[in-house]
N, C-alpha and C positions, 0 to 999 in steps of 0.2 A: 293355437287357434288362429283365426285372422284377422286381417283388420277390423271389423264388424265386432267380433268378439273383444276385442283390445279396446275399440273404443266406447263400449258400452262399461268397460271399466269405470271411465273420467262420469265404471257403475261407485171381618171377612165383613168387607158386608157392608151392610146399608150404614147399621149406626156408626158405624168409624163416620162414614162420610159426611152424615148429618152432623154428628158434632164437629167436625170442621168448616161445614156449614152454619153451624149456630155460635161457634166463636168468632168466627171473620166478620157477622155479622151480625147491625139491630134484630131486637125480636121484632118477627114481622103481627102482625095483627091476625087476629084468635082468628079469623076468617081465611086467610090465607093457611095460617097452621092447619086446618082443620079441612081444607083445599083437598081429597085423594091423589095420590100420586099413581102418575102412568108406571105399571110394571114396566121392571127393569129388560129389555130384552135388546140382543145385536144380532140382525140390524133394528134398531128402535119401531113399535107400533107405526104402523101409519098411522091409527086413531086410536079411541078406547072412550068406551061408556062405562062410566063406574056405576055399580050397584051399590045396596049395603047389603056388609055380610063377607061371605068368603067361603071359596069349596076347598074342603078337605080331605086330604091325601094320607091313607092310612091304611092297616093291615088289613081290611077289610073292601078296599079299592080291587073292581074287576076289571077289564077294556069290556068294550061291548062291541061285536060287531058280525054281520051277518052275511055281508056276499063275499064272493074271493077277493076281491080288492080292497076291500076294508079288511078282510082277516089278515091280509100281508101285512098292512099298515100297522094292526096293531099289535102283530108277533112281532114286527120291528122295533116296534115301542117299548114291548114286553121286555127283550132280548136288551135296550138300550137303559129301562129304570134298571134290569137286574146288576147290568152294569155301570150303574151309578150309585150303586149302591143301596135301592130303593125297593129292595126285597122283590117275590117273585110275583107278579099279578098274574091270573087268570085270564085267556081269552074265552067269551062264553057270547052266545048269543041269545036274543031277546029281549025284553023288556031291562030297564036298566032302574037302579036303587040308588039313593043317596050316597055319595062317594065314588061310583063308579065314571068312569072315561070314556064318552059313544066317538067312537070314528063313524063318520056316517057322510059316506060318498053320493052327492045327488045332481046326476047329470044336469038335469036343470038349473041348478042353480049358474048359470053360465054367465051371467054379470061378473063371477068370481074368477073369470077369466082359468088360462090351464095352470097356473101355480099358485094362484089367490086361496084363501081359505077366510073360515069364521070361526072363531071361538070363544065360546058363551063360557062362563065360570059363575055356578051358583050353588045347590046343594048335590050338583052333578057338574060336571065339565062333558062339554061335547066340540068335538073339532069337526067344521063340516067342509066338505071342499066339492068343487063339480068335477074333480076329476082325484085319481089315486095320487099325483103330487104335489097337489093343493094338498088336499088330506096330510098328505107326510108334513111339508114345511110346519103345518099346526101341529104336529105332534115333535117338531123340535123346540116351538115355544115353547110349550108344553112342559119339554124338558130342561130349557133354559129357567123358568119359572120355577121348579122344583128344586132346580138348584142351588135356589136359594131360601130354601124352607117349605115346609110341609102344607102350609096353609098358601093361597093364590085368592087375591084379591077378587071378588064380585064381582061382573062386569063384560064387556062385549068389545070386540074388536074383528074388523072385515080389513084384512090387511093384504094388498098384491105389490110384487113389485112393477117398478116403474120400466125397467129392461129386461128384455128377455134373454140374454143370455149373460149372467155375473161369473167370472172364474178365476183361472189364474193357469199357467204355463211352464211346464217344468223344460229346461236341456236337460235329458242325461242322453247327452248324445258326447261320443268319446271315452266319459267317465261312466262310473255308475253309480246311480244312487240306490241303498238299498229296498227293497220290497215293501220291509215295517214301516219306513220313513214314509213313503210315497203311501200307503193303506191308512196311516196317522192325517195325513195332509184330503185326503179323499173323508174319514169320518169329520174335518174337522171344516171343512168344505159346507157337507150336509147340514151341520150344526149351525153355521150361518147363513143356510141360505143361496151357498154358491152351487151354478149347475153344471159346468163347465169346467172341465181339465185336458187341456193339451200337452202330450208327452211327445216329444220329441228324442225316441230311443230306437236302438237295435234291437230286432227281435229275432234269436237265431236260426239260422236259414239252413233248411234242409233242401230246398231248389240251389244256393249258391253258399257252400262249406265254406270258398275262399274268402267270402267276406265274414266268419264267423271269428272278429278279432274279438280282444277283452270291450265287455263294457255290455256287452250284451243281455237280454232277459230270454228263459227261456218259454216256450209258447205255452207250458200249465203256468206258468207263475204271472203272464200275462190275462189266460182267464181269469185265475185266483181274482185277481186285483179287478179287472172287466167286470166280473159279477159281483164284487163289494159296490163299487162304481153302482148298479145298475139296483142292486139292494138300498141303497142312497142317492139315490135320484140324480148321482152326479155323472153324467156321460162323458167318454175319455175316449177324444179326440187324437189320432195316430197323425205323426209327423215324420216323413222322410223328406228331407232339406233336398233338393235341387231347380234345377240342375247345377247349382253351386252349392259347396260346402257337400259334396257326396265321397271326400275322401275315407271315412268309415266304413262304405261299400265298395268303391272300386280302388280300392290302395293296390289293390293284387289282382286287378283289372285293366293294364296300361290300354287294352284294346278298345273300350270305350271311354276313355281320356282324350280331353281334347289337346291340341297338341300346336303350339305356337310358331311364328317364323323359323325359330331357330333349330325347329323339332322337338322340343323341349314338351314332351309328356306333363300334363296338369292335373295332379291326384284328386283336386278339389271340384275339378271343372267336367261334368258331363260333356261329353262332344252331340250336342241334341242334331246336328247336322245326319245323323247314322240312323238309320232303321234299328241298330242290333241296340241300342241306346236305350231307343223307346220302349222296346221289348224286354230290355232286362230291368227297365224300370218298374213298368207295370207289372213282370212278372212279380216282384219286390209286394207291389200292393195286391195282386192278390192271395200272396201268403199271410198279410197282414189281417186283410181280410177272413182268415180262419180264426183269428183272435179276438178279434175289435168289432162290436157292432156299432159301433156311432155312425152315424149317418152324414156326417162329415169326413173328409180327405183333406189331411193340410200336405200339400205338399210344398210349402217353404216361398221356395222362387224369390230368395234376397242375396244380392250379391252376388252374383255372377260372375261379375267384372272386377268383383274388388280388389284391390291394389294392379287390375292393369288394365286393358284398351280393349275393344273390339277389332281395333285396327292390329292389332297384333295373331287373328284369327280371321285372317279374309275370308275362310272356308264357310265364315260365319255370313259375313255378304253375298259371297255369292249362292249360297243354301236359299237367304231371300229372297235376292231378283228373279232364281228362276222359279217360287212358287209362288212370288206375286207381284213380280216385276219391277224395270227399271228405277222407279223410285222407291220402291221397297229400301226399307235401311236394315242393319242388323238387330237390332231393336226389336226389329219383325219375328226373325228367329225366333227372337227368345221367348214372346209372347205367343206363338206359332204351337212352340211344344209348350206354356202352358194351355192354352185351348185343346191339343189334342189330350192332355191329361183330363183335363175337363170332361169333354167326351166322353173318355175311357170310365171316367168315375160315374159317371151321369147315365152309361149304360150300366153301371150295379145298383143301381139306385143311392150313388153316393152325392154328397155336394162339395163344392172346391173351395178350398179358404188358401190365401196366399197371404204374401207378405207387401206391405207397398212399398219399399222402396227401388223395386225394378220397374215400378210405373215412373217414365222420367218423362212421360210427352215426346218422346222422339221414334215412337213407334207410328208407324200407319196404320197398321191391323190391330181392329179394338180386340181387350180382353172380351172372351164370351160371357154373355150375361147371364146374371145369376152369382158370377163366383163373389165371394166375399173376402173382404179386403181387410187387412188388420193392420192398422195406422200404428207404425213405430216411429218414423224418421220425416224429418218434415223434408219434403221434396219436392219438384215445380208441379205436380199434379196433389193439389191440397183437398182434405176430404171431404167440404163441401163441394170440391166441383166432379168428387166422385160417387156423391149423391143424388147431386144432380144429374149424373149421367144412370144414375138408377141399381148402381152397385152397393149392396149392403155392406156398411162399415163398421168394423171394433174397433174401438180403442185400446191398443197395446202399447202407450206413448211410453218411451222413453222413461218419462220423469217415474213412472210406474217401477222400473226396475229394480231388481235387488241381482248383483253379480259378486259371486264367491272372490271373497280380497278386494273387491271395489266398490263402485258407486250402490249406493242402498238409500233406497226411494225414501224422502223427506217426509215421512206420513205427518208428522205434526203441521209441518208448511202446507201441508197439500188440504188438511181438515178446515187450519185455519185460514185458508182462500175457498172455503166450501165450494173444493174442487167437486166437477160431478165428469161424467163421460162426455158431455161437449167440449170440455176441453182438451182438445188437441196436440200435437208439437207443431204447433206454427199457427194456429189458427183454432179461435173458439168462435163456436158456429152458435146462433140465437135459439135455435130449435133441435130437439131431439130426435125428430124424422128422417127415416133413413140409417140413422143407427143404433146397431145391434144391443150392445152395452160396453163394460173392459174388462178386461183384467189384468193382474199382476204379474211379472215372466222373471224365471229364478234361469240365470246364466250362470253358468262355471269358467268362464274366461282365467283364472286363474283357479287350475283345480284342486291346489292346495290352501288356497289361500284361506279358505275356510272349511271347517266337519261342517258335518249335515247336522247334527245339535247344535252347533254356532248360528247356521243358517235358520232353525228353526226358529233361536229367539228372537232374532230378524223379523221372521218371517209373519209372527201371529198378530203384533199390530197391522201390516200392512194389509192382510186376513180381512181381519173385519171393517180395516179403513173402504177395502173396495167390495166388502159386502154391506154395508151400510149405502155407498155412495151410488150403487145398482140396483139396491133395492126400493129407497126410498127417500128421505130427505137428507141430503148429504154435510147439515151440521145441527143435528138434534140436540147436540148439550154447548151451552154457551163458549165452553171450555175445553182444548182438547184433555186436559186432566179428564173434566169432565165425562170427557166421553172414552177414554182409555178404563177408569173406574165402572164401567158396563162391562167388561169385559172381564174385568176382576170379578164382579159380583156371578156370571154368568157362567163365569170358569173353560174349562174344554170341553170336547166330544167325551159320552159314553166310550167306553171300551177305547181309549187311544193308550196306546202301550206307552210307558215310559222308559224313552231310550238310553236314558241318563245313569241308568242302576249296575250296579256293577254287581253281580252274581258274586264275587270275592271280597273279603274287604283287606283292607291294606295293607300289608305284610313281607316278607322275604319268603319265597316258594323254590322250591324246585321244580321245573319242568320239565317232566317224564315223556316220552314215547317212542316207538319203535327206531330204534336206530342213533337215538339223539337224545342228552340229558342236559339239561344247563340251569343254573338258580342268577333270580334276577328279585330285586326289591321291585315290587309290585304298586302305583302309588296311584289312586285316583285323580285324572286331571278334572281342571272347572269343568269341560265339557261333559264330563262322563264318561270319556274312556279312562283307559291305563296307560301307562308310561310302565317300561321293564328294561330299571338300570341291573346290568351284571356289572362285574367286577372291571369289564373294559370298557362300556360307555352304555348309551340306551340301543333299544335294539328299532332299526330303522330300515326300511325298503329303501334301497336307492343304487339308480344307476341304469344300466338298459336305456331306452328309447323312451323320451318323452312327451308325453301327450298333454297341453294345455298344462304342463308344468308339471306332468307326473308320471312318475313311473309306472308304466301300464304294461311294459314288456312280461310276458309270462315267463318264467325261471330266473327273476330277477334278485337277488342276493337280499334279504335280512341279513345286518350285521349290526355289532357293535358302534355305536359312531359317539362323537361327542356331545354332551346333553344340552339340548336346547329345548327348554318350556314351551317356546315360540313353532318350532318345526312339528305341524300336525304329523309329516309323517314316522316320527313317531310315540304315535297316537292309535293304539290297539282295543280292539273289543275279545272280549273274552262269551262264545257263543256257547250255549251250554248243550251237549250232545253225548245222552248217554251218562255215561260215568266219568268223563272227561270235558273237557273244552277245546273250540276251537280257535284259533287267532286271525283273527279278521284286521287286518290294517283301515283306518279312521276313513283313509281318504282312497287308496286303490282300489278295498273291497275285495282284495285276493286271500286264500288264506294261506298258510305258513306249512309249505310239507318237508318234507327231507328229502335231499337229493340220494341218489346210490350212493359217493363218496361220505354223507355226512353233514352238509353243508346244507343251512334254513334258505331256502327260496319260496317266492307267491307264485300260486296256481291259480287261472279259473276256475268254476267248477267243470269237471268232467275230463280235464286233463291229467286228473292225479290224483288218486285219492287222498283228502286233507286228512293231515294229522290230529289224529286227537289226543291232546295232553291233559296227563293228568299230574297236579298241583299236589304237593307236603308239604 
């Protein structure tokens, strides 16, 4: 990876807690004990009116709901208690009975803003919203509340957030992450309230085969995931990185590389100076465009330059002067073909989000207005002065980060400075005007350095650290215990698969299939994958071409090597297909086939058909 990436390394229940509450401390006075407490939900109520009493949820609970936007709502709902275990409700319309659930969508009610909702809890519950995802977020409370018993407090709550746009940012650019991970991370999104996901991946390319290296997604598995996104309210944001960091697409493209004093071809570096550049960029986006309806375009635009000079690409200079003359710098350039991506998206009806660290102040020619700016790196152009210049800004600061085998964002530090989105890297602004909201951004800089179950227990505090601090008051419980124990009570998403299980359990197997036989002790690692010691060491991907520290080359050798606990790669899943399994490696995501001589090598999908083994 490159410098950018290298240096983002230095990346049940209530009563337990009450009685750790009532030993640590005096009994407070019958007033206080007798005090209702605000239901447990993340991100925490804005408010809450307690009633007496309490609605209950039981075999006889229907949803109620009558036009098509409230009938999605609450077949979503329906589809999420079955999956929590909470038996099968009926959707029905009309008049609604004691125990029933009314989703009830009312334009009017527009003080509730487009993601605000109210929900009443008495001898019925009703979640109302002015619009279908207001409506939803109240029927995650809903589900959060359930989750921790059958019975929900009496009482009233009109709760909006405070920014409009809460999320978090996946790389699987280079590597891949798999489909179930990324569909786990989208339910689990929904469930607190975040609406925003930006993926930064390959999507395979039938306009341009030769960029069709490993790592890619293909375009039904990109729907799949699009229309889970869009069934949960969470929209997924497409990222192709340039004009820097585009070596995933033109590796096997020297032609639009840009190409230094010395002649020296740049894999990473678009040459934006070229007409054929622009065009195979955008053709790029609008294949993406067959997958992706978000209404946002990121196209990247950080590091450029990184680890070298503009001076070392005059072509870059003189591209400026002559379309905006002598004082033009190259700076200009670069800002030049972002504006015309701009354009380009602006006539799909798309909007442009980039990255600020290529705003350095040394350009003449302003960015075009409108695009939106996502603050990672603190640089001479700081974000209120790019508020003031009337460009919408996220926070995607640094300290936010979590990077595979490096730095991983201090969420306890950041609760206990009741961090919110004004703060910045370099600069905390007195007002929220102007910006968007933040979120969280998962890098692979080191692509072994952690599985994607490592990364996800990473991942779920910092989850609802920046779904709390987006939504609403960013230090609700005195204590960050405190406020990690919400999360406990609250639990995960409906329906999030657990990736940790191993279809096998521990054992000495033999591994059957066509062509190839070998027996390996089978052991469950912490993660949840397998380890497969044979007689000569464990069996590990390694070797070939490596990409952010991994072997990504396809035919690249499985072999015996020696065992090391530490070395995710190897670190196997066992996919179950048919009457056999398949072998997915922890960290490459290739699977395991047989060469014609005999010999285990990883394949993408579609260049080989994967082996299926079957286990004695």
């Amino acid at each position: 990876m490159t410098e950018r990436r290298r240096r983002r390394v230095r990346w049940p229940g209530i009563l337990a807690a009450l009685t750790l509450l009532v030993t640590a401390a005096p009994a407070a006075p019958a007033a206080a004990r007798d005090e209702p407490r605000t239901p447990v939900t993340v991100p925490a109520l804005t408010d809450w009116s307690p009633e007496p009493g309490s609605y209950a949820y039981g075999r006889d609970t229907r949803l109620v709901a009558d036009t098509g936007a409230e009938r999605r709502v609450a077949g979503t709902l329906a589809a999420d208690l079955r999956a929590a275990g909470h038996g099968t409700v009926p959707v029905v319309g009309g008049g609604a009975q004691a125990g029933d659930i009314v989703i009830d969508i009312r334009p009017g009610r527009a003080a509730l803003g487009p993601e605000g909702y109210e929900l009443h809890a008495g001898r019925r519950l009703s979640v109302t919203g002015a619009t279908e995802t207001g409506a939803f977020y109240g029927t995650r409370t809903l589900l959060q509340l359930l989750a921790q018993g059958a019975r929900v407090p009496a009482g009233r709550t009109v709760d909006m957030p405070r920014y409009k746009e809460r999320g978090a940012g996946v790389c699987a650019c280079y590597i891949h992450v798999s489909l179930p991970w990324l569909e786990n991370l989208v339910r689990e999104m929904a469930y607190h309230k975040l609406n925003q996901l930006l993926l930064e991946l390959k999507v395979k390319s039938d306009t341009h085969p030769e960029a069709n290296t490993w790592g890619y997604y293909t375009k039904d598995e990109i729907r799949r995931l699009v229309a889970l996104g869009e069934k949960y309210h969470v929209e997924i944001i497409p990222e192709i990185n340039s004009p820097g960091h585009m070596d995933p697409w033109i590796e096997n493209r020297p032609d639009l590389q840009l190409t230094d004093t010395d002649g020296v071809k740049q894999p990473s570096r678009l040459d934006i100076t070229r007409p054929e550049a622009f065009a195979y960029y955008t053709s790029l986006m609008d294949e993406y465009a067959e997958v992706f309806t978000a209404r946002d375009w990121h196209m990247g635009a950080d590091e450029y330059m990184l680890g070298s000079d503009f001076a070392r690409y005059p072509q870059v200079l003189k591209y400026a002067r002559e379309r905006y003359g002598p004082d033009a710098t190259p700076q200009d350039a670069f800002v030049d073909f972002v504006n015309r991506v701009h354009s380009y998206a602006a006539g799909r009806g798309k909007r442009l989000r980039i990255w600020n660290d290529g705003l350095t102040g040394a350009n003449t020619v302003p960015v075009a207005a409108g695009t939106t700016v996502e603050h990672w790196l603190n640089v001479a152009v700081t974000p209120g002065r790019l508020i003031a210049q009337g460009y919408p800004v996220m926070n995607a600061a640094y300290a936010l980060y979590l990077v595979r085998g490096g730095f991983h964002s201090d969420t306890e530090g950041l609760y206990d400075q009741s961090w919110d989105p004004r703060s910045f890297e370099g600069e905390k602004l007195a007002s929220s005007a102007g910006i968007t909201g933040a979120k969280i951004s998962l890098w692979p800089d080191n692509g072994r350095g952690e599985t994607e179950n490592e990364v996800a227990v990473a991942l779920w505090p910092a989850l609802r650290h920046i779904a709390q601090a987006t939504w609403g008051d960013p230090h609700p419980d005195a204590t960050y215990a405190g406020f990690t124990a919400r999360g406990t009570e609250v639990g995960q998403a409906p329906g999030r698969r657990d990736l940790t299980r191993l279809p096998v359990a521990d054992g000495t197997y033999t591994f059957r299939t066509a062509g190839r036989t070998f027996t390996a002790r089978l052991t469950r690692t912490a993660d949840g994958y397998a380890t497969l010691r044979t007689a000569e060491g464990c069996l590990e991907v390694r070797g070939g071409k490596l990409t952010l520290n991994v072997p990504l080359q396809p035919g690249t050798e499985a072999t015996p090597e020696t065992c090391d606990d530490r070395n995710t790669l190897q670190r196997w899943e066992l996919e179950p297909t048919g009457s056999g399994y398949r072998l997915v490696n922890a960290i490459t995501r290739m699977t395991v086939g047989v060469t014609d001589d005999g010999r285990l090598a990883q394949y993408p999908p579609g260049q080989r058909t994967p082996a299926v083994w079957h286990l004695t």
